[in-house]
C-alpha positions in Angstrom: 61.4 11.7 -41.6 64.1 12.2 -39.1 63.8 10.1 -35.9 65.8 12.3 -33.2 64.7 15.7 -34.3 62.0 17.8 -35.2 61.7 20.9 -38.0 60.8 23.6 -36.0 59.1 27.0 -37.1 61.5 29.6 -37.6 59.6 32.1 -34.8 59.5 29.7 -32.1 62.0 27.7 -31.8 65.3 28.4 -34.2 68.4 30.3 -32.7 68.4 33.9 -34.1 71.4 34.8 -36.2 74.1 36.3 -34.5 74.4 40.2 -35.7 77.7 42.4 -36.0 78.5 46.0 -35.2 76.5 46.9 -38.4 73.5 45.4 -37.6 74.1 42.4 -40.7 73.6 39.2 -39.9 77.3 37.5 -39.1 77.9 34.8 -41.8 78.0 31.3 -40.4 81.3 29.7 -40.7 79.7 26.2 -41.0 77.8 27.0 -43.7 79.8 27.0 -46.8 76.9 28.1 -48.9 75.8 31.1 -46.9 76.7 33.8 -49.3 74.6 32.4 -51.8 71.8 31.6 -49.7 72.2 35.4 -48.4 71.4 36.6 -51.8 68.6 34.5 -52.8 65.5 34.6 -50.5 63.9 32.1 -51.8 66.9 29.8 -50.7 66.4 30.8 -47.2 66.0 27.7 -45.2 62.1 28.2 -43.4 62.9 26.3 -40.1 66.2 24.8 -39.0 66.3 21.1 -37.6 66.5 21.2 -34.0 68.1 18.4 -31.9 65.8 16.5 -29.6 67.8 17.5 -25.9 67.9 20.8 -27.7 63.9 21.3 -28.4 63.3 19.6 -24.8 65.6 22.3 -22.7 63.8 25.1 -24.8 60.4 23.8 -23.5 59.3 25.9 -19.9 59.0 23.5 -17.1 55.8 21.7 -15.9 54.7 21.8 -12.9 53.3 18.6 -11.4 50.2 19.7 -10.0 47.6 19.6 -12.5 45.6 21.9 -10.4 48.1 24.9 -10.7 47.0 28.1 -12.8 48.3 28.9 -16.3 51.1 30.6 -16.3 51.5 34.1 -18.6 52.7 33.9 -21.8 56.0 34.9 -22.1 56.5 38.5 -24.0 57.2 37.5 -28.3 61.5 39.0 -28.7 61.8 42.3 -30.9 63.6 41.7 -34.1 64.9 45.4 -34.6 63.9 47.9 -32.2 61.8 47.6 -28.5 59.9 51.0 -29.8 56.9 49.6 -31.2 55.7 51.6 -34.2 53.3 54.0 -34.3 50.4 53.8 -36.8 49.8 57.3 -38.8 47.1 58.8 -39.7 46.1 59.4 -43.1 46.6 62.9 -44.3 43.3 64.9 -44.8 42.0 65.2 -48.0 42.7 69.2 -50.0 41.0 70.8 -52.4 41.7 72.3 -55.9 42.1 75.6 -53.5 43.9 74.0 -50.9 41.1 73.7 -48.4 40.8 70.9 -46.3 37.9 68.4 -46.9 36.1 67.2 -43.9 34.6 63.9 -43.4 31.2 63.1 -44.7 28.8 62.2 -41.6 27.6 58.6 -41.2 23.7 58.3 -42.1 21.9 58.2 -38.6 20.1 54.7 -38.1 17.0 55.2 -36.8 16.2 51.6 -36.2 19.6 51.2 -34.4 19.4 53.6 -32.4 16.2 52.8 -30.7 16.0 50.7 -27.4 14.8 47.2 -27.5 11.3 46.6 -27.0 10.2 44.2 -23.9 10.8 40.4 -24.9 6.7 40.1 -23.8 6.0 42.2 -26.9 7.9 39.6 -29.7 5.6 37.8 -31.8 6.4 33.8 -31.0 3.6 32.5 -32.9 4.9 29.9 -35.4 5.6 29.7 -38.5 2.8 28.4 -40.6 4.2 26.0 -43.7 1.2 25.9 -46.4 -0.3 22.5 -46.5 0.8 21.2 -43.1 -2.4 22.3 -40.6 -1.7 19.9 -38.1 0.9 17.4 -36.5 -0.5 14.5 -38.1 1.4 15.3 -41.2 4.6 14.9 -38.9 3.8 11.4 -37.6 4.9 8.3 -39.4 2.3 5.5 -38.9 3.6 2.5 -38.4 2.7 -1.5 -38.0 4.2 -4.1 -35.6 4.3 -8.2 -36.5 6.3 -10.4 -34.2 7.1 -13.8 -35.2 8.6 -16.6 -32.8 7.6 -15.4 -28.8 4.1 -17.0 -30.1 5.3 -20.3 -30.3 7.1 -20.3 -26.6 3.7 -18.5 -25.1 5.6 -15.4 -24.3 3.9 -13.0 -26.8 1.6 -11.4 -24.3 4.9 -10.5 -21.8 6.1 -8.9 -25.0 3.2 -6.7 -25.8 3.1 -5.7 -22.7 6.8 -4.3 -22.3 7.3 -3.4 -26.3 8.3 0.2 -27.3 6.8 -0.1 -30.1 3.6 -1.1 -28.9 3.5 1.2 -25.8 4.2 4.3 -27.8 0.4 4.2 -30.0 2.3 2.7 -33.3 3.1 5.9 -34.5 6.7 8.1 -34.2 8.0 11.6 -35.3 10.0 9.8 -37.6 12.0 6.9 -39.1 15.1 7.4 -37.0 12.7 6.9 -33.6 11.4 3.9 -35.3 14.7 2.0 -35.9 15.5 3.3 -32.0 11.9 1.5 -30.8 12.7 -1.6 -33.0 15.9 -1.8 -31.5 15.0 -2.0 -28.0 12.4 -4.2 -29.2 15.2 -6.5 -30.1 16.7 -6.8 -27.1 13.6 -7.0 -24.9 12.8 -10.5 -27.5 16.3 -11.6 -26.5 15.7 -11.0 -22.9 12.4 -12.9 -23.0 13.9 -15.7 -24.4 16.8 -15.9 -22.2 14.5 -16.1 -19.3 12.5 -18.6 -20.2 15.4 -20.7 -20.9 16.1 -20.3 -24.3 19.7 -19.0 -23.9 20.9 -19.5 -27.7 17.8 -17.1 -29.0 18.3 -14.5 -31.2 16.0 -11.5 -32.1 16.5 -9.4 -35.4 14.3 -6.7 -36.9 13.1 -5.4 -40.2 11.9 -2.3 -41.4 10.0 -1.9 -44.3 7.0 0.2 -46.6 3.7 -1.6 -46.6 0.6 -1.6 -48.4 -1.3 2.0 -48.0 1.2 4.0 -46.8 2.5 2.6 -43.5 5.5 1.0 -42.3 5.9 -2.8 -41.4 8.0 -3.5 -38.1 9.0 -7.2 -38.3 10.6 -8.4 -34.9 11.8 -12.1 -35.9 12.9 -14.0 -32.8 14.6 -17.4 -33.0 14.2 -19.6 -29.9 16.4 -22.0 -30.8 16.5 -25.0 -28.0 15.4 -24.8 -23.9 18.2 -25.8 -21.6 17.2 -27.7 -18.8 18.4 -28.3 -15.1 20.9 -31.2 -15.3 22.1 -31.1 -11.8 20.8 -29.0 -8.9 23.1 -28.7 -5.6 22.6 -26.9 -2.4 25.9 -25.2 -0.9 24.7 -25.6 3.0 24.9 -26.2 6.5 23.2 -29.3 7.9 20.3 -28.5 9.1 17.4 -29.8 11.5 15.6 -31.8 10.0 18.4 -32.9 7.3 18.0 -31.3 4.0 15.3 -29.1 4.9 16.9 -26.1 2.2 16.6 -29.3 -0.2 13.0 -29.9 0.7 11.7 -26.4 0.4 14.0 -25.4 -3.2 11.1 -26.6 -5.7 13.8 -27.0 -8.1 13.8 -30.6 -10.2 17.0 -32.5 -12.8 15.0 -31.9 -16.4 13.2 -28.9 -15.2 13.7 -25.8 -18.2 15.9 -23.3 -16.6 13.1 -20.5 -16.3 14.2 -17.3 -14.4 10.6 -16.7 -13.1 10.5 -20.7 -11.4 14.1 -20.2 -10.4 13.9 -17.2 -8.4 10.2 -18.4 -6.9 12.0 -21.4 -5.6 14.5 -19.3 -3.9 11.9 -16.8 -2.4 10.3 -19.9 -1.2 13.4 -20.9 0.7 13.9 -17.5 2.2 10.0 -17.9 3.2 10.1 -21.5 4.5 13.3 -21.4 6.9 12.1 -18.8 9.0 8.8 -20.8 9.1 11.0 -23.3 10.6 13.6 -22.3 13.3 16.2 -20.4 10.6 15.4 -16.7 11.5 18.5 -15.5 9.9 19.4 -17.7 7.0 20.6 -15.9 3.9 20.1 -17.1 0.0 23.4 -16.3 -1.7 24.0 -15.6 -5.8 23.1 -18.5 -7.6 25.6 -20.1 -10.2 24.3 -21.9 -13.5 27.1 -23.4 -15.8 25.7 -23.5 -19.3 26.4 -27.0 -21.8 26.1 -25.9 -25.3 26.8 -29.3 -26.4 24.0 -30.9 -24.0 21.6 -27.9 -23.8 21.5 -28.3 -20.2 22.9 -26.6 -17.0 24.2 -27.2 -13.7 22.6 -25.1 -10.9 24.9 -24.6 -7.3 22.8 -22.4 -4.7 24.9 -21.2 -1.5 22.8 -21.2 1.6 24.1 -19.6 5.0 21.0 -21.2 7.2 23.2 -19.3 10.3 21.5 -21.0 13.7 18.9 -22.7 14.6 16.9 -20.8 16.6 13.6 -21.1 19.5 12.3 -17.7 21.2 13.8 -15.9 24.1 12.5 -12.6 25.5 11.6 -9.3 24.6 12.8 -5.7 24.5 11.8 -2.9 23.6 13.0 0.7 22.5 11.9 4.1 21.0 8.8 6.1 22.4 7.1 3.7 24.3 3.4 2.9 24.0 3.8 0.2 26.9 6.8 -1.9 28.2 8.4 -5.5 27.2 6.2 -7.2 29.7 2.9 -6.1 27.9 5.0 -7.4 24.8 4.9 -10.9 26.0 1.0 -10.8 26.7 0.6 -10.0 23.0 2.6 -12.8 21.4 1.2 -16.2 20.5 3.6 -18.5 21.5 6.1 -19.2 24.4 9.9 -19.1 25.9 11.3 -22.3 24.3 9.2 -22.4 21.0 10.8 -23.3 17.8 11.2 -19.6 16.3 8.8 -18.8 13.5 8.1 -16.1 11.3 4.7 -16.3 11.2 4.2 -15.8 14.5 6.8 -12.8 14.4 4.0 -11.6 12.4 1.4 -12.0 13.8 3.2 -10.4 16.9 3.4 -7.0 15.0 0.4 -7.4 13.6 -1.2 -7.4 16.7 0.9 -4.1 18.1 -0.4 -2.4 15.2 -4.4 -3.0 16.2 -4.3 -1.6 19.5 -3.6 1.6 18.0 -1.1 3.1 20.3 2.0 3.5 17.3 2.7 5.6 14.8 5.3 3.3 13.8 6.2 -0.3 15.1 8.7 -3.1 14.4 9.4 -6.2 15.7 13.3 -7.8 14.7 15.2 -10.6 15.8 18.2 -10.6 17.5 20.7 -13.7 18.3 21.9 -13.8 21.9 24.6 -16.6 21.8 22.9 -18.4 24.9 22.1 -22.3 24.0 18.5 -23.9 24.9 18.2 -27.0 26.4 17.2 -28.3 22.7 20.4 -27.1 21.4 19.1 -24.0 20.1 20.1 -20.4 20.0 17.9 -18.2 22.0 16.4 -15.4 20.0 15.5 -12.0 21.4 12.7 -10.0 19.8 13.4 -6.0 20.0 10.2 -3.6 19.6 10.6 -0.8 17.9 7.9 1.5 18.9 7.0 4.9 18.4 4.1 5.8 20.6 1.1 7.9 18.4 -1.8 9.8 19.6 -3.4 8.0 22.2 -7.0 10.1 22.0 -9.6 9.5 19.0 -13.2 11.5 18.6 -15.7 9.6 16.9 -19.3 9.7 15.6 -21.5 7.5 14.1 -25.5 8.3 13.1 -28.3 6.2 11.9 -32.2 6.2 10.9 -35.0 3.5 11.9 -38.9 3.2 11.8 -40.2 3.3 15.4 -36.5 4.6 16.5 -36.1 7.6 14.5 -32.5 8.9 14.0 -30.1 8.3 16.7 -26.5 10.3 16.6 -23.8 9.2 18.7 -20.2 10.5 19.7 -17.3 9.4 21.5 -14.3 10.8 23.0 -11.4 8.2 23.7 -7.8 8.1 25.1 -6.9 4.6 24.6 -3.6 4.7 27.1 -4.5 6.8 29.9 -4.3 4.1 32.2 -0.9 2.1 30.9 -0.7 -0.4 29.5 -4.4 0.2 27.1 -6.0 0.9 30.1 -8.7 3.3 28.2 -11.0 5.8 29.1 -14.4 6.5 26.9 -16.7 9.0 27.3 -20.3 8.4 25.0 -22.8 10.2 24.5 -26.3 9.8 22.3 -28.5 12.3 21.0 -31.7 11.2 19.2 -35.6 11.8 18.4 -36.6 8.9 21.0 -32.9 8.3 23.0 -30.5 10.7 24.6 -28.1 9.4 27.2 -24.3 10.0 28.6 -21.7 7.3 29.8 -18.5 6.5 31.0 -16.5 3.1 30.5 -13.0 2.0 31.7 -11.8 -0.6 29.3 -8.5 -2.6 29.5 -7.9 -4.8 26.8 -5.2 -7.0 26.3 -5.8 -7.8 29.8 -3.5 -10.4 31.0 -4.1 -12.0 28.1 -4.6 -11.7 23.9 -7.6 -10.1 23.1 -9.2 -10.5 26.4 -10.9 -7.0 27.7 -12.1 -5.7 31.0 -14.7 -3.4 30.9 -16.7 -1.0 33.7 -19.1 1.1 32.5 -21.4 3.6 34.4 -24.5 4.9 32.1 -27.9 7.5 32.7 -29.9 7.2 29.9 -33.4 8.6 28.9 -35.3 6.6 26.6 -38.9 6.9 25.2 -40.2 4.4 22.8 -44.2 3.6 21.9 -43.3 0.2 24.1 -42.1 2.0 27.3 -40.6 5.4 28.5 -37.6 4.9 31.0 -35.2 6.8 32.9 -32.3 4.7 33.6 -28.8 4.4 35.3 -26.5 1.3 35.0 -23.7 0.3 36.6 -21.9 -2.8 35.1 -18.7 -4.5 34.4 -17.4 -7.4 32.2 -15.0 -9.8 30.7 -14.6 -11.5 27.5 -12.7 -13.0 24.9 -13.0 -11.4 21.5 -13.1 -12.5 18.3 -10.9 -9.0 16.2 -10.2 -8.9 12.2 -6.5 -10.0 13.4 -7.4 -12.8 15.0 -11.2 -14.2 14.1 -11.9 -17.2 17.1 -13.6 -20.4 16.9 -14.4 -20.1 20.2 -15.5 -16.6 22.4 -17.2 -16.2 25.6 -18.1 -13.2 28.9 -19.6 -12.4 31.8 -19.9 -9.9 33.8 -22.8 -8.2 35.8 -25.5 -5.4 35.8 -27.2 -3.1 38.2 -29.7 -1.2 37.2 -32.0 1.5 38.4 -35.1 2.1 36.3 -38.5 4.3 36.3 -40.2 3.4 33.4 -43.8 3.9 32.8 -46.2 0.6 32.2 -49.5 -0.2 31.8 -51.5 -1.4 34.7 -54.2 -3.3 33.8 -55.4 -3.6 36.7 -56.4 -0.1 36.8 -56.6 0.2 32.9 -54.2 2.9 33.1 -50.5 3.4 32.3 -48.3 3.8 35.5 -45.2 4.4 36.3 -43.0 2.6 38.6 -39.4 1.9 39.7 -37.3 -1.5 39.3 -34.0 -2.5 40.6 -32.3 -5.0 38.9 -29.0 -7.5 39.6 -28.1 -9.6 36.4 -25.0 -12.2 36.0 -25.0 -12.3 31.9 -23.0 -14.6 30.6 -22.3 -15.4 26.6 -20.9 -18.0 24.1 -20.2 -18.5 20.9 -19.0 -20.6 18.1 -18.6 -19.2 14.8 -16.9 -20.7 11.4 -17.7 -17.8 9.5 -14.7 -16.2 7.0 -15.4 -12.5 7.7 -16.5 -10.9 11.0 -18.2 -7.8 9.1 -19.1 -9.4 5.7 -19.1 -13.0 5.9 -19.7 -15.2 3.0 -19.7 -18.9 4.5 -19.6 -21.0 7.6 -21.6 -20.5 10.4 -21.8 -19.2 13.8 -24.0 -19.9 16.9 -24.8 -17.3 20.1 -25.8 -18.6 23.6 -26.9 -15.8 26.0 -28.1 -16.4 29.4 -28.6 -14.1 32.2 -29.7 -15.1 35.6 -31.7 -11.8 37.0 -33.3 -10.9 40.1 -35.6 -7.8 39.6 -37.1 -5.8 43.1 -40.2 -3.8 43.2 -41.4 -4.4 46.3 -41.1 -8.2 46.2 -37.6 -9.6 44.8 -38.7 -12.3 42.0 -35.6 -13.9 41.0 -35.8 -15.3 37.0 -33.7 -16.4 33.8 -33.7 -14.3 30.6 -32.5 -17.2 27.7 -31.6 -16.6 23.8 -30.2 -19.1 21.3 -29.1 -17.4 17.6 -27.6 -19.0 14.7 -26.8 -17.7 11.1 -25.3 -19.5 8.3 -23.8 -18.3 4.7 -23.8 -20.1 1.6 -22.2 -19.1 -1.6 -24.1 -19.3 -4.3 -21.1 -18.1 -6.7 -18.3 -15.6 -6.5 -21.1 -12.6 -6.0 -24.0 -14.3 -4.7 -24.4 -15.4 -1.0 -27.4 -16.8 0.7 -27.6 -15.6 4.1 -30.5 -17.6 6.6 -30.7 -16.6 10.1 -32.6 -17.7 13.4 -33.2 -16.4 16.6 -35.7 -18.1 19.7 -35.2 -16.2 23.5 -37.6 -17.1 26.5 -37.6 -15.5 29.7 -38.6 -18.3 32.7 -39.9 -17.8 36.3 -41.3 -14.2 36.3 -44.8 -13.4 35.2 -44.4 -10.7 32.3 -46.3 -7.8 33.8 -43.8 -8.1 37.1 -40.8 -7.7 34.5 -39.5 -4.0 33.6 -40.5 -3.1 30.7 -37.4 -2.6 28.9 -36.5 -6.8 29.9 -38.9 -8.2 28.4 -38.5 -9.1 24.7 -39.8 -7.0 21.8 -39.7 -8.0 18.3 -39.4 -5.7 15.0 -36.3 -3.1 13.4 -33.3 -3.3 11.1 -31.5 -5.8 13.9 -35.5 -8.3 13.8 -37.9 -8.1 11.7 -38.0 -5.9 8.8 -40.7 -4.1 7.4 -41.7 -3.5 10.8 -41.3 -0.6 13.1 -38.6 -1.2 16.4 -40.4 -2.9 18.6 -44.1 -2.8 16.8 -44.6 -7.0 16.8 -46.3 -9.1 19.8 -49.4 -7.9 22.5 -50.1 -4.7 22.2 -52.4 -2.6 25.5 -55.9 -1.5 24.7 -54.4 1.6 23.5 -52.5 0.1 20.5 -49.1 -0.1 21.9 -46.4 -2.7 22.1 -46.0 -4.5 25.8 -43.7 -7.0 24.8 -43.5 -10.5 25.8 -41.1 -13.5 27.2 -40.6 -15.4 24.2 -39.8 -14.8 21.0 -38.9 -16.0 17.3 -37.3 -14.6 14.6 -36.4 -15.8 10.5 -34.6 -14.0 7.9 -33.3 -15.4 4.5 -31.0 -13.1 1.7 -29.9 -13.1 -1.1 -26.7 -10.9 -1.4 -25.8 -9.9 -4.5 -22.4 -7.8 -4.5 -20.7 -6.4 -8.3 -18.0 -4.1 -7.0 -17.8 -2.1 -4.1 -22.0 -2.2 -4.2 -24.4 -4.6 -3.6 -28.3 -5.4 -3.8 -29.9 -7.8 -0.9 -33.6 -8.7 -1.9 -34.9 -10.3 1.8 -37.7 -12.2 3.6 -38.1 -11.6 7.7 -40.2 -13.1 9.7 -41.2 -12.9 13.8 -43.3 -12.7 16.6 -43.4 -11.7 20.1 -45.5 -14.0 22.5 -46.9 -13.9 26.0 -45.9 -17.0 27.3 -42.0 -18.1 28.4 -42.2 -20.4 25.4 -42.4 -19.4 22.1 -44.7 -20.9 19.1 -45.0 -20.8 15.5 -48.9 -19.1 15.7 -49.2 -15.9 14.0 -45.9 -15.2 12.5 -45.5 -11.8 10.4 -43.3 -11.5 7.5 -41.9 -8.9 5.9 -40.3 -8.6 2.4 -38.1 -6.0 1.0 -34.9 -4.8 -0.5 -31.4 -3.3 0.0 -28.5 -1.3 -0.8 -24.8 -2.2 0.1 -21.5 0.0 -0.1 -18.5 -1.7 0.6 -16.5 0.1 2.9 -13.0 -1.2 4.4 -14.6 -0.9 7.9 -17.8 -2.5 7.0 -20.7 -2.7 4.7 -23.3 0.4 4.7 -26.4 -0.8 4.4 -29.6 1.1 3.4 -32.7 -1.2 3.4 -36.2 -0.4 2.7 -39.3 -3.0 3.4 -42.7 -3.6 3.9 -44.7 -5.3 6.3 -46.7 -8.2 4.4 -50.6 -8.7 5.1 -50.0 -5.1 7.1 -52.6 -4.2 9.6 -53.9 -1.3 11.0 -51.4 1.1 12.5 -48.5 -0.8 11.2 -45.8 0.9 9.1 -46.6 1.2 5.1 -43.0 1.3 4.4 -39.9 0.9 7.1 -36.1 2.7 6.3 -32.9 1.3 8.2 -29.9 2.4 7.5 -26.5 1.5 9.1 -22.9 -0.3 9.2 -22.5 -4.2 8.3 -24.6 -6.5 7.1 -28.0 -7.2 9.0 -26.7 -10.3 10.5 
């Protein structure tokens, strides 16, 4: 081997021979030996050694741009002569009498010389291999065993994430197989590295078993479980001291398990928000392994950034309403240690009043120190204002009420901010009416509503017919989904104009007359129950109370009264018992002075079932209902729920009395049974009863059916 040149081929890179007048190649004078070598070709040298600068000034530059096109091939040298030669062609073939002999003709191919036929026409039906008639003589069945993960209690996570398993245990062939097992390796290792076991080792084995099959053995080998031996928070102080301590769940001799690790750390990013941090950060963790001790040391950097109390709002984006009506939505105050939760439930509560098709609600530092020594924080609204206007409908069937369908056209911002406007009306067998209502809600205050509402409705029951008008406006605290209250409470007041037809009995007749009517109703209530639609324990307790004067002629001032409480047991998970009891007395009016539709009635999906509405308490000589001012009701039920359905078996009970006090004399009961389908907004509820010991002109067999539970 020669280390400065290279043996270059004779038509690249070797000078040509110099040539004399003659056209001979000139004899080199260096070459002692070139006569000889002249007359014997095979003593021609193939290639002469080139030098190195030599061979590098023959090359054609580069240019530096590897971007920049080929360039063309450079034209090969002529050896003799620059007039290429010109093929000849073969002399025609003569016969024995000097004729010439043409050319035989090529066979015509038929075939070939045909067009192509459309690709839709080809035949692309495969090929059928005698003895295979399906693809289960392709698949290689196969068998999984795992040893090891069993005795750490991580075999199900493994079954659960195994290629081998996940794939039905049976593969194409062996090559796929190996591949599965493989993974499956790895996957052991990474199981046993997250609980702790950081030395584990996985190894597989593939193998022919008994019948046929194949044996995939996954052997994993734990080995030992490091454990925390020093834990240390990389921090700020904080307020109180070692509050990113306090919420890290983290313990010296705990196992280093991923799972428990990053919970802890989640639960720090939770927690400090809870608790005046609104922008702390969780950085990478860092655990130094011991192989000698089996143990590891655990640093967690924590940037808690300020401590933090709320500061004021704004707001940007479509607006819905402005950074004022913000403020009456959130739950806590100017000053307040800042809080996640109550971030929350801020946006939470944006979302219910169903103005936004999207909403968010982030933090934002403002530098400016509180009194406490905190950093005021700034809450920014993102809102983008949705359709304010929503058309509803909602129907239902009773005995004694018939069916009642009912619609609703709403635009729940046309007076700013939720100042709402709702136009109703009801169509039924036995009611028909049309209203309007202004409602504000939010008003001043979280979940507190205004309401006016002006109403002419025509009604016509087997108690009373009545044309009416109503004029009335209100106030109250709600209990919502969002925000379920111990505590709620309105008032408001009523004036009505009524004709209703009664019967005189005086004059043994039914008459019509006309009432007008001034109420103050006022309501409380207490409730401890876990669900406003579907509760399933606590209890709750309704106070109603409405001071009235009524005028026909004479005005005879009175108090309409009603006390209600329900409670809910559970028996187990899909078993409640559900009681409730209702007593209402109407004082300082004698009942055939009262409007027919004030008095109480008794009887319906909402009282007693089994009945008609309103078919319980005094009847007039011609068999119908006149009602009463007192009243009692009882209902017990069992409700049994598997799914999104449900089955209620029930007992009511109830009457309607003459008298302003109500007794315990000639209760009626009715027993029956129900049908529940969970909805998100509500149980529907389909219940059919009968009235016990039934009488003459009662009901054989009441239907109700409507949203949420009966009470």
């Amino acid at each position: 081997m020669i280390p400065s040149a290279y043996a270059a081929p004779t038509a690249q890179l070797s000078k040509p021979p110099a040539t004399a007048a003659g056209g001979a190649p000139a004899a080199d004078p260096s070459d002692q030996d070139s006569d000889a070598r002249s007359q014997d070709p095979a003593a021609q040298p193939q290639g002469a050694i080139v030098p190195e600068t030599e061979f590098d000034s023959a090359l054609p530059p580069l240019s530096g741009d590897i971007n920049a096109p080929l360039e063309p091939m450079p034209a090969p040298t002529p050896q003799q002569s620059d007039t290429p030669a010109v093929p000849q062609a073969p002399a025609p073939a003569v016969s024995a009498d000097g004729e010439t002999i043409a050319d035989a003709p090529l066979p015509e191919e038929a075939e070939l010389s045909q067009p192509l036929p459309p690709i839709a026409t080809f035949d692309a039906t495969p090929v059928e291999v005698a003895g295979v008639d399906d693809e289960r003589a392709v698949e290689i069945r196969y068998k999984v065993v795992v040893n090891g993960l069993d005795e750490i209690d991580t075999l199900d996570r493994f079954d659960e994430l195994s290629s081998l398993k996940k794939e039905g245990k049976k593969a194409a062939n062996a090559a796929m197989i190996t591949a599965r097992a493989k993974e499956d390796e790895q996957l052991a290792v990474r199981i046993l590295h997250a609980e702790g076991y950081y030395d584990g080792s996985a190894v597989s084995r593939i193998e022919k078993a008994e019948g046929g099959d194949v044996l995939v053995t996954i052997d994993a080998t734990p080995g030992d479980q490091y454990k925390l031996a020093s834990i240390k928070v990389d921090a700020a102080p904080t307020v109180p001291p070692n509050l990113v301590d306090k919420e890290l769940p983290l313990k010296v001799g705990d196992p280093i398990i991923a799972e428990r690790v990053q919970a802890a750390e989640a639960n720090v990013s939770l927690k400090l928000p809870q608790q005046g941090y609104p922008f702390a950060k969780v950085g990478e963790r860092d655990i130094l392994l011991d192989e000698q001790t089996i143990t590891g040391d655990y640093t967690l950097p924590v940037d808690v950034g300020p401590r933090s109390s709320f500061g004021g709002y704004g707001t940007d984006g479509k607006l819905a309403f402005d950074a004022e009506h913000v403020g009456v939505l959130a739950r806590f105050e100017r000053g307040e240690l800042y809080d996640t939760r109550k971030v929350d439930d801020l946006r939470d509560a944006l979302v219910a009043t169903g103005l936004f098709s999207t909403v968010s609600v982030e933090p934002q530092r403002t530098g400016v120190i509180a009194p406490d020594g905190t950093e005021y924080v700034d809450l920014q609204v993102h809102q983008t204002a949705g359709p304010a206007r929503t058309l509803a409908a909602e129907a239902g069937y009773g005995t004694g009420q018939g069916f009642r369908v009912s619609g609703s056209w709403t635009h729940r911002n046309l007076f700013p901010p939720e100042g709402a406007l709702i136009i109703t009306g009801v169509g039924g067998t036995q009611e028909q009416g049309l209203g309007a209502t202004f409602r504000r809600q939010n008003a001043g205050r979280r979940d507190r509503t205004v309401s006016l509402l002006a109403n002419a409705a025509h009604t016509n029951y087997d108690a009373y017919e009545a044309f009416t008008a109503t004029l009335a406006g209100k106030i109250s605290y709600d209990s919502t989904p969002l925000w379920q209250k111990r505590f709620t409470y309105s008032y408001g007041f009523e004036l009505v104009g009524t004709n209703e037809d009664v019967w005189n009995f005086e004059k043994n007749e039914r008459d019509r007359g006309t009432y007008f009517i001034a109420a103050l109703p006022l309501f409380g209530g207490f409730d401890t129950s876990d669900d406003l639609l579907n509760p399933t324990k606590g209890f709750r307790l309704k106070l109603n109370a409405s001071p009235e004067t009524s005028v026909r002629g004479n005005v005879k001032p009175y108090g309409r009264f009603m006390v209600e409480g329900t409670a809910y047991y559970p028996v187990t998970d899909s078993i409640v018992l559900a009681g409730r009891a209702r007593a209402g007395s109407i004082a300082g009016i004698a009942r055939d002075d009262l409007a027919p539709s004030r008095r109480y009635y008794a009887g319906g999906g909402g009282s007693v079932r089994g009945f008609g509405y309103q078919e319980l308490g005094p009847r007039d000589p011609e068999g119908d209902p006149i009602g009463g001012r007192s009243l009692n009701e009882f209902a017990v039920e069992a409700r049994y729920r598997f799914g999104n359905f449900g089955i209620v078996p029930f007992l009511d009970a109830g009457q309607v009395y003459e008298g302003s006090l109500p007794d315990a004399s000639d209760l009626r009961f009715g027993a029956g049974i129900g049908g529940r389908f969970y909805t998100n907004f509500g149980p529907l509820r389909v219940d059919v009863a009968t009235p016990l010991k039934r009488r003459e002109g009662e009901s054989k067999v009441a239907l109700y059916i409507s949203i949420g539970q009966a009470f």
